[in-house]
C-alpha positions as CSV (number, residue, x, y, z in Angstrom):
1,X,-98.1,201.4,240.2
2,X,-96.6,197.9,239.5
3,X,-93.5,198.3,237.0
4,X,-92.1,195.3,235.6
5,X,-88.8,195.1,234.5
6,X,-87.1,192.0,232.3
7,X,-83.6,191.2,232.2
8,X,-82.7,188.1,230.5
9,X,-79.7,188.2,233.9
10,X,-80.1,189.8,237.4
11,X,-77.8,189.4,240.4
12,X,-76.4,187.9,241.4
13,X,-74.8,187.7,238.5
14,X,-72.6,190.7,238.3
15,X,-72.6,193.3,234.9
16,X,-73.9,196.2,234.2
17,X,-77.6,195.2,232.7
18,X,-78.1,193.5,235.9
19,X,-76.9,196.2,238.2
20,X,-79.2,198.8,236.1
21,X,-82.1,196.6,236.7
22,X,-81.4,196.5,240.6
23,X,-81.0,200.2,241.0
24,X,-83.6,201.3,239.4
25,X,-86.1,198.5,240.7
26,X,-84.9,199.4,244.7
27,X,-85.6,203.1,243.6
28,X,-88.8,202.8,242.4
29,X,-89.7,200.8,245.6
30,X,-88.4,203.6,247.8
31,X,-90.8,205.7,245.9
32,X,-93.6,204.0,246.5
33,X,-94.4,201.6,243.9
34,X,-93.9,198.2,243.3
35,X,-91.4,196.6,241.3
36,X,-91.1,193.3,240.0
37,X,-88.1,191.4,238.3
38,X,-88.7,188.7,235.7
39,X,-85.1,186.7,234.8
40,X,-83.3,183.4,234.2
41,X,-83.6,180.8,236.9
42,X,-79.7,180.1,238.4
43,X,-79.5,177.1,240.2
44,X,-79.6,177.2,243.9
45,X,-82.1,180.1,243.6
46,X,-86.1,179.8,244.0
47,X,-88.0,180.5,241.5
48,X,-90.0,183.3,243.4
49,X,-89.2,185.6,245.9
50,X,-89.2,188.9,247.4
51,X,-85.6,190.6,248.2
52,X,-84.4,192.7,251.2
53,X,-85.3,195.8,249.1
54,X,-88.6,194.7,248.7
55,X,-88.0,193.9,245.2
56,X,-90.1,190.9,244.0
57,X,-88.1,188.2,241.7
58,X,-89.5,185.9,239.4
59,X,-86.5,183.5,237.5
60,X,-88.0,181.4,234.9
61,X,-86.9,178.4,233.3
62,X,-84.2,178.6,230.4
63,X,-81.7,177.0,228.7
64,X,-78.3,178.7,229.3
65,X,-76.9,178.9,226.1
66,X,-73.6,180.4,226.0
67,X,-72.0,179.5,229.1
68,X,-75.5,181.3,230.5
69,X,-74.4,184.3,228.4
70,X,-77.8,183.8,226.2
71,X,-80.5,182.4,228.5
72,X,-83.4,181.3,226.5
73,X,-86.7,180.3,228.0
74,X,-87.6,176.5,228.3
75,X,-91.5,175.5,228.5
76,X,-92.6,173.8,230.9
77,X,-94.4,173.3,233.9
78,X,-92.5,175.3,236.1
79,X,-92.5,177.9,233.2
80,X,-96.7,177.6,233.2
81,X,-96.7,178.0,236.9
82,X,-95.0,181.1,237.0
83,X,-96.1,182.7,233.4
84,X,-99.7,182.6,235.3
85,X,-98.3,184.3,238.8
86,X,-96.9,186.7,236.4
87,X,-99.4,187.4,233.9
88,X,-102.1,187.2,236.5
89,X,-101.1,190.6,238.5
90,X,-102.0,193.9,237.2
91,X,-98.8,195.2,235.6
92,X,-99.1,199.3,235.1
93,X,-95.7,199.5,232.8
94,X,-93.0,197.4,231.5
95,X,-89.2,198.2,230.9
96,X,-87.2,195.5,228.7
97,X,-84.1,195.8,228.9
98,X,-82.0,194.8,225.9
99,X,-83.2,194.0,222.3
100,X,-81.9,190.7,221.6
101,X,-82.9,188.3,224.3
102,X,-85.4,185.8,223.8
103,X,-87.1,186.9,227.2
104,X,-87.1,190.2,225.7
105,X,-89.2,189.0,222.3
106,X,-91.6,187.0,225.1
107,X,-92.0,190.3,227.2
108,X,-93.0,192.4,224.2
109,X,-95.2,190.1,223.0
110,X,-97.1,189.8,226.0
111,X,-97.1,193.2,226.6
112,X,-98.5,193.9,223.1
113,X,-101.5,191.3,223.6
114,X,-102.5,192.2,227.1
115,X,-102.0,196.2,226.5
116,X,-99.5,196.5,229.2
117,X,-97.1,200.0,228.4
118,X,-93.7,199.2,227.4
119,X,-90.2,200.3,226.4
120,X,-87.3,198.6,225.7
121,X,-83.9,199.7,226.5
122,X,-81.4,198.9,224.7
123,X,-77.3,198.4,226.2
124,X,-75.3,197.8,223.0
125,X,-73.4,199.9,220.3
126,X,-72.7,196.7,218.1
127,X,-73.7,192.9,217.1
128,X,-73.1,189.9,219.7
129,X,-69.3,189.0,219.7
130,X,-69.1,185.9,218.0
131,X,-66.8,184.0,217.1
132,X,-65.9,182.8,213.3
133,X,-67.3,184.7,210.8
134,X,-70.0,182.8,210.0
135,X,-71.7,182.8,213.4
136,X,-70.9,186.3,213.4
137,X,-73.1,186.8,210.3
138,X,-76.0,184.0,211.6
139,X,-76.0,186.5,215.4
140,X,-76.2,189.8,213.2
141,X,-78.6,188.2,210.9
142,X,-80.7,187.3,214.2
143,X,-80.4,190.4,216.0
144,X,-82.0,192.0,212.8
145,X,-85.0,189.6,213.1
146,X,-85.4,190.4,216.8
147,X,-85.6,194.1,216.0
148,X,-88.0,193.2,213.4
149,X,-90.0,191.3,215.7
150,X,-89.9,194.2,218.7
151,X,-90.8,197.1,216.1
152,X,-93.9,194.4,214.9
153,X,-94.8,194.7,218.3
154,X,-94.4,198.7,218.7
155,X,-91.8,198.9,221.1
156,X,-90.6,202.3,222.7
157,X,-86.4,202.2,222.2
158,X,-84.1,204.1,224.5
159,X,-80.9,203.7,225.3
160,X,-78.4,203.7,227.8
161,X,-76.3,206.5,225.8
162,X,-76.3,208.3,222.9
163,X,-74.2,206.3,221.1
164,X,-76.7,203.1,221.4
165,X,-79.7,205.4,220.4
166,X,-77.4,205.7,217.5
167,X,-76.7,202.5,216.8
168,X,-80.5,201.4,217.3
169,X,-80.6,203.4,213.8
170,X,-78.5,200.7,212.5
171,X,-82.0,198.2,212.5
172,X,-84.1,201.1,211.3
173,X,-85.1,202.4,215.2
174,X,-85.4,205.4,215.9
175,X,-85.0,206.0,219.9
176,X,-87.3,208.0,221.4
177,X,-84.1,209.4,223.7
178,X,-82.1,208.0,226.9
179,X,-82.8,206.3,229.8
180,X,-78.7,206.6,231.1
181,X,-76.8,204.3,233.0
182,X,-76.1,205.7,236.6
183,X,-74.7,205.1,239.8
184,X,-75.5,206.9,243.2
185,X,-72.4,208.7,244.0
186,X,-72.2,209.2,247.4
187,X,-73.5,205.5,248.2
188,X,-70.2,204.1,246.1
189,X,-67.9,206.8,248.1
190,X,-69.5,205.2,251.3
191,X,-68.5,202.1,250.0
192,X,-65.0,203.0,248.7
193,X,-64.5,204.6,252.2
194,X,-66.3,202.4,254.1
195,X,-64.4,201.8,257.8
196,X,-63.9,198.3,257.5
197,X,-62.1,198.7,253.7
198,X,-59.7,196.5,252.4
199,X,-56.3,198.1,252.3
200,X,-55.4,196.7,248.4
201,X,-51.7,197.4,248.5
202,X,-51.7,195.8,251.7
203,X,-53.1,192.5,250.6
204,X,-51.3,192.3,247.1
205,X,-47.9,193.0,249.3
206,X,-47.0,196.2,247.7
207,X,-45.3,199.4,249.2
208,X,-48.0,201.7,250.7
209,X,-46.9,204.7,247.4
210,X,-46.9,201.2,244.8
211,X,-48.8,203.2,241.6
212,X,-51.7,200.7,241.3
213,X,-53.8,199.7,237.8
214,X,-56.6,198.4,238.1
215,X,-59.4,196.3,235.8
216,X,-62.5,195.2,237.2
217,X,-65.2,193.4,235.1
218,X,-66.2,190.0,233.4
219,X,-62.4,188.6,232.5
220,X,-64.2,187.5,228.7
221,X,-61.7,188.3,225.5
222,X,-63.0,191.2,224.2
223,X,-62.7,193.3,227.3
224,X,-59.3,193.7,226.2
225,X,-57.7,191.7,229.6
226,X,-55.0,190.4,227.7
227,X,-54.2,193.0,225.9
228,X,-54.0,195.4,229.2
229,X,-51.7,192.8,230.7
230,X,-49.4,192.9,227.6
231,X,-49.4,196.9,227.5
232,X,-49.4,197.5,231.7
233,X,-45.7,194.9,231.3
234,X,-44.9,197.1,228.5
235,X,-45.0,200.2,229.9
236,X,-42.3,198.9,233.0
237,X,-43.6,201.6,235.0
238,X,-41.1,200.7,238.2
239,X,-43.0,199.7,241.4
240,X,-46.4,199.8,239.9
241,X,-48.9,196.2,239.8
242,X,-51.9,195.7,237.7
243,X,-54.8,194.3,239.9
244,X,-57.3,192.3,237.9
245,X,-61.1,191.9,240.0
246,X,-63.2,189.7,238.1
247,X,-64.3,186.6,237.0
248,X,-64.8,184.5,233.3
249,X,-63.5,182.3,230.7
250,X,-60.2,183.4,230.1
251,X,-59.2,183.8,233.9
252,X,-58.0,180.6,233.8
253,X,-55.8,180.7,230.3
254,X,-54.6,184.1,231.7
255,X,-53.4,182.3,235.0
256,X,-51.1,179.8,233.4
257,X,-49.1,182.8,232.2
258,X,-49.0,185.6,234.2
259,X,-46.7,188.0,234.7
260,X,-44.9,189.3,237.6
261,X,-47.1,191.7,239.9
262,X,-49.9,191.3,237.8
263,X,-52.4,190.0,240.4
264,X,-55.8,188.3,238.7
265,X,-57.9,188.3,241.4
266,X,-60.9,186.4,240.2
267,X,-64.4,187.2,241.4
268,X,-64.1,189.8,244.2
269,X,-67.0,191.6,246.5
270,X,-68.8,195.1,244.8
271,X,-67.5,196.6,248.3
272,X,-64.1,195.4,247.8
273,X,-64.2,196.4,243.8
274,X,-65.2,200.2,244.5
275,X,-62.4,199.8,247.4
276,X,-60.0,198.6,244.7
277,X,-61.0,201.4,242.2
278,X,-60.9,204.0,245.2
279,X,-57.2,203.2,246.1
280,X,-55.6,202.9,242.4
281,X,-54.2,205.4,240.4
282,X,-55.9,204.1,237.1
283,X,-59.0,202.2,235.8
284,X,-58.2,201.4,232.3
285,X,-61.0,199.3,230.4
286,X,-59.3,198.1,226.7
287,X,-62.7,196.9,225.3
288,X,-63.5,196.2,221.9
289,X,-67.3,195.1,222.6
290,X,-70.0,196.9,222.0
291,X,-70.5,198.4,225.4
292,X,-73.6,200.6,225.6
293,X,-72.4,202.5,228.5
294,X,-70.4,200.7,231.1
295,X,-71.2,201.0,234.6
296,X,-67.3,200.7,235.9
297,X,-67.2,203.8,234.6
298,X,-69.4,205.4,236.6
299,X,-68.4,203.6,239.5
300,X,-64.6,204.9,238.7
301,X,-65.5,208.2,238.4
302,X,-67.7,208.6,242.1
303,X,-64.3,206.6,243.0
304,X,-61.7,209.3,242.1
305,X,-60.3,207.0,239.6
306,X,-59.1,208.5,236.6
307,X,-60.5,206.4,233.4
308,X,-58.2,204.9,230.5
309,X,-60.5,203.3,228.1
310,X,-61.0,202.2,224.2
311,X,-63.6,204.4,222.7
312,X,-66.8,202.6,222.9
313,X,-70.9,203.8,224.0
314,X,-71.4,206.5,226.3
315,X,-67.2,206.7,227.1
316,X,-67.5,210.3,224.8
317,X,-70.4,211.2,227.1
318,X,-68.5,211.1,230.5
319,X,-65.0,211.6,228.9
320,X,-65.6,215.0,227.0
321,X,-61.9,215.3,226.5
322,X,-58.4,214.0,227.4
323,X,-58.8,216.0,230.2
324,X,-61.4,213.5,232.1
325,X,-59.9,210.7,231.0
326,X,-57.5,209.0,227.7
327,X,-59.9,207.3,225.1
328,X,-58.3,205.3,222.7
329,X,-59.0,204.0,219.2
330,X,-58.1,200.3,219.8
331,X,-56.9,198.1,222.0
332,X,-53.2,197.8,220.9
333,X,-50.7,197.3,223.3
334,X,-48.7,200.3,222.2
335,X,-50.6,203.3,222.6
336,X,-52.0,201.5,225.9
337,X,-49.2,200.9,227.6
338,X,-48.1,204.9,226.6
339,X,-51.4,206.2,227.9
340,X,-51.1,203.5,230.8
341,X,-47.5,205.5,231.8
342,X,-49.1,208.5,231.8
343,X,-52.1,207.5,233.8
344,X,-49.8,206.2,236.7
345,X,-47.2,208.8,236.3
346,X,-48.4,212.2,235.6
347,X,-50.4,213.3,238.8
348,X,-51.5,216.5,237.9
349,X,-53.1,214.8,234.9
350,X,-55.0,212.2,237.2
351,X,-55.9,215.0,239.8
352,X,-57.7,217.3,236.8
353,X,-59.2,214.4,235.4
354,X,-60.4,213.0,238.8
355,X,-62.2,216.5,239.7
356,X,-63.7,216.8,236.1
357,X,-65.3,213.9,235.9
358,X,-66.7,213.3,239.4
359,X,-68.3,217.0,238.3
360,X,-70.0,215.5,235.1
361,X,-71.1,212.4,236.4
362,X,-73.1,214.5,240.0
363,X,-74.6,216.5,236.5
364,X,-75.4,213.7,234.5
365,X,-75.4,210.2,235.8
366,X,-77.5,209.5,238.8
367,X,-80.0,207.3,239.5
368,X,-82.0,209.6,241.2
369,X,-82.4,211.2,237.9
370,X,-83.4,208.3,235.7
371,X,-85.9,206.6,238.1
372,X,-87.0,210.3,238.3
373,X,-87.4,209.7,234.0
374,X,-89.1,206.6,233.8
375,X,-91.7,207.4,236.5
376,X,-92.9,210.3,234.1
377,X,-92.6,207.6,231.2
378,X,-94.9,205.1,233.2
379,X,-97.4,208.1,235.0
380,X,-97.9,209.7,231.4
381,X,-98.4,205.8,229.8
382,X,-101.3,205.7,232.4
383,X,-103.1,208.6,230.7
């Protein structure tokens, strides 16, 4: 079989659509078939090409709208050129991922007219963060058109978590269950571990038994960045140092300012993240988007890294109770910097929650297990 997947972004831009894409294209290449990724074009990257994995890559045109946050596809005649390489293959199923992209309205559209399977899955538990309330109303008033326009079409929803099957309700889909984000355990310990792995405390200059916070993700507002920065000073935990891994718009803004042994990092190596998560005491994610299921997570959890997060999709489905890990109800700097103490002080707490949800995610949150999912979804489409 040939299964197609769109993602408005792939690597090597870094986040966790992209990374969900890759994972589960490479697996369905090791089991046999063929996979084929159709993105937005980044410069310094051909337009087609076939990876190390044996994953084929198609990027087509786009205008990157949103600081490349919101690709959306510009005709053409490199767009022609490839829309015929693409459309002229024998595609068996398609998986869409997200509901809002412009790529993603093309994809079902095409899929609809040539009768190629397809499902969309969906990564989201709320609207587009925007910014006044006005565009805020003009994206939600969009997204609602765009669900329109994929139920028109008679998409198959799923979702990266419960919680986003529950929120597809919200535009009057019902999912038809999930397709979870995953990781592969053991290969992220393998990283973490690897031989060659940075020493963190090392190369931030701290003492080798320095408690250690760490962030790792897009540095965008509504990840809660400044806010963790504000509550990990607050809680003056002595000898401890935040580490910040990651790139965006605010890095910059939150470099002018930046308090003493908070380290911002920038854009750092996956290796060097999962090192980073492997070797600190605490991942703590403040977030107040609408995360469907977020893949540092995961990635914290095959880690050993206990997990301090704002309740947002999926964190309910890892975290069962304060046990696994501390979910709290917003991003304020008080209770954050309290559950950020405890995080980095209380060791029995991190090595329960540690051990309880490494157990959950080996149960739950594999890749293994999804490819394993939508190869059933695209063997029973072909009957």
């Amino acid at each position: 079989m040939t299964l197609c997947f769109f993602s408005a972004q792939y690597l090597p831009t870094v986040g966790g659509v992209e990374r969900y894409t890759y994972n589960l294209a490479r697996r369905v290449v090791r089991a046999g078939h063929a996979a084929l990724v159709v993105t937005s074009a980044l410069p310094g990257l051909p337009h087609h090409e076939t990876d190390a994995e044996g994953i084929e890559i198609l990027r087509l045109p786009v205008w990157p709208l949103m600081h490349g946050r919101f690709p959306v596809l510009r005709p053409g005649r490199d767009f022609a050129r490839l829309e015929k390489l693409l459309w002229g293959r024998k595609i068996d199923f398609c998986l869409i991922n997200t509901r809002f992209y412009v790529s993603s309205l093309y994809a079902a559209r095409q899929c609809a007219g040539r009768g190629i399977p397809a499902i969309v899955v969906d990564h989201s538990t709320g609207h587009l963060p925007m910014g006044s309330a006005p565009l805020r109303a003009a994206g939600a008033a969009y997204e609602h058109l765009a669900a329109a326009v994929l139920k028109h079409y008679k998409m198959r929803f799923y979702g990266v978590s419960r919680a986003v099957c529950r929120w597809l309700e919200h535009f009057g889909v019902t999912a038809e269950g999930q397709l979870y984000n995953a990781v592969d355990p053991a290969e992220v310990r393998a990283l973490a571990h690897a031989p060659d792995a940075a020493d963190w405390r090392a190369a931030l200059g701290l003492a080798s038994d320095a408690p250690l916070a760490a962030f790792v993700g897009r540095v965008i507002p509504e990840k809660g960045v400044a806010e963790l920065i504000e509550a990990f000073t607050a809680a003056a935990v002595p000898g401890a140092a935040l580490a910040v891994a990651g790139d965006g718009p605010l890095l910059a803004d939150l470099q002018k300012n930046c308090p003493p042994r908070v380290h911002l990092l920038g854009a750092v190596p996956y290796p060097k993240a999962m090192q980073l998560l492997a070797q600190s005491q605490v991942y703590c994610l403040p977030t107040y988007y609408a995360e469907g299921f977020p893949t540092t997570f995961l990635e914290a959890a095959a880690c050993g890294c206990p997990i301090v997060t704002t309740r947002t999709g999926g964190s309910d489905e890892l975290l069962a109770d304060d046990s696994f890990g501390i979910q709290l109800d917003s991003a304020d700097p008080g209770p954050l910097a309290a559950a950020l103490k405890k995080a980095l002080t209380d060791e029995h707490w991190r090595r329960t929650a540690a051990a309880r949800t490494a157990a959950r995610l080996e149960e739950h949150f594999t890749w293994d297990a999804v490819c394993e999912k939508l190869l059933a979804l695209a063997h029973s489409a072909q009957n």
